[in-house]
C-alpha positions in Angstrom: -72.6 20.1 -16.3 -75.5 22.4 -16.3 -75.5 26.0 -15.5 -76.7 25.7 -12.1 -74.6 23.1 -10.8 -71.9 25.1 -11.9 -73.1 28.1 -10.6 -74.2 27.1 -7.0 -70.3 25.0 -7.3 -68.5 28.4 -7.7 -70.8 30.2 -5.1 -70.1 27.8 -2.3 -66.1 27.4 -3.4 -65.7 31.3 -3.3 -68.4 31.5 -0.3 -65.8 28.9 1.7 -62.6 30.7 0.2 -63.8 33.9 1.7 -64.6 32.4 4.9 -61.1 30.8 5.5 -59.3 33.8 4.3 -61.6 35.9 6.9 -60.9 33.4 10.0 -57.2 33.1 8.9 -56.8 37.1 9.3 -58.9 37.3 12.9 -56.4 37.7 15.9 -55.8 35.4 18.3 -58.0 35.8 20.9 -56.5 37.6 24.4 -55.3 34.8 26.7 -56.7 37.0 29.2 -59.9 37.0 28.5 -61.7 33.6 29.9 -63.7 31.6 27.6 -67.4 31.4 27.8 -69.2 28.1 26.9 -72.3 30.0 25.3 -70.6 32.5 23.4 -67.6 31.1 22.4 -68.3 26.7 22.9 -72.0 26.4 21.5 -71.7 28.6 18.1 -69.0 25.8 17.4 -71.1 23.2 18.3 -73.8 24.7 16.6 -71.6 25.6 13.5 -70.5 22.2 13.1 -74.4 21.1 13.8 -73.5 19.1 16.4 -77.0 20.4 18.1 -79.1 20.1 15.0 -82.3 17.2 14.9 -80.2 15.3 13.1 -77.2 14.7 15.2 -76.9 14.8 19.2 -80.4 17.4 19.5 -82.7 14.5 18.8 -85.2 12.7 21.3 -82.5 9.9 22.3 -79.8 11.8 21.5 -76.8 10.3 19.3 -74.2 7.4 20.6 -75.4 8.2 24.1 -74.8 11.8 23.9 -77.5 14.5 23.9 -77.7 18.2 23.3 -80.2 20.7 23.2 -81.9 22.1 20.2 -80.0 24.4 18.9 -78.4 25.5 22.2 -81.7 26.3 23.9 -80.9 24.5 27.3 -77.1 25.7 27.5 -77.0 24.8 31.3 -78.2 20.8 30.7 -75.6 21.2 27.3 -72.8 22.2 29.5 -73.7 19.3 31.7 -73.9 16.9 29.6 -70.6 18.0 27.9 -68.8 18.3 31.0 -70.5 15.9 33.8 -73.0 13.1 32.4 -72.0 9.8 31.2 -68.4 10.2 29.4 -68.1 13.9 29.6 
């Protein structure tokens, strides 16, 4: 294995090691506090890239399901989650 690939391997295994011990210590959010689809629904979705070009923010979409670009229409993105086709 070359220096490198060893190198970027430990950098991403310690960068993902410190953020699972970082979201394991966060508190639980406040059940009284309501939850907001742009700040706390599309950073998951853009986290998980669900509304990058290559998944659901392309032209057609993917499987039927479409998204903006990284979350730049959040109203049509909440209504396509929530009221078009299967949502």
């Amino acid at each position: 294995m070359n220096r490198l690939a060893l190198f970027c391997g430990l950098g991403f295994a310690a960068s993902f090691a410190s953020a699972a011990s970082a979201t394991a210590t966060k508190p639980p959010a406040s059940p009284d506090k309501p939850v907001s689809f742009v700040n706390d629904v599309l950073p998951v979705l853009g986290k998980a890239g669900c509304n990058a070009g290559t998944c659901h923010a392309k032209a057609d979409g993917k499987g039927g399901f479409k998204l903006s670009v990284f979350a730049y229409d959040p109203r049509a993105d909440f209504y396509n989650i929530t009221r078009a086709a299967r949502g």
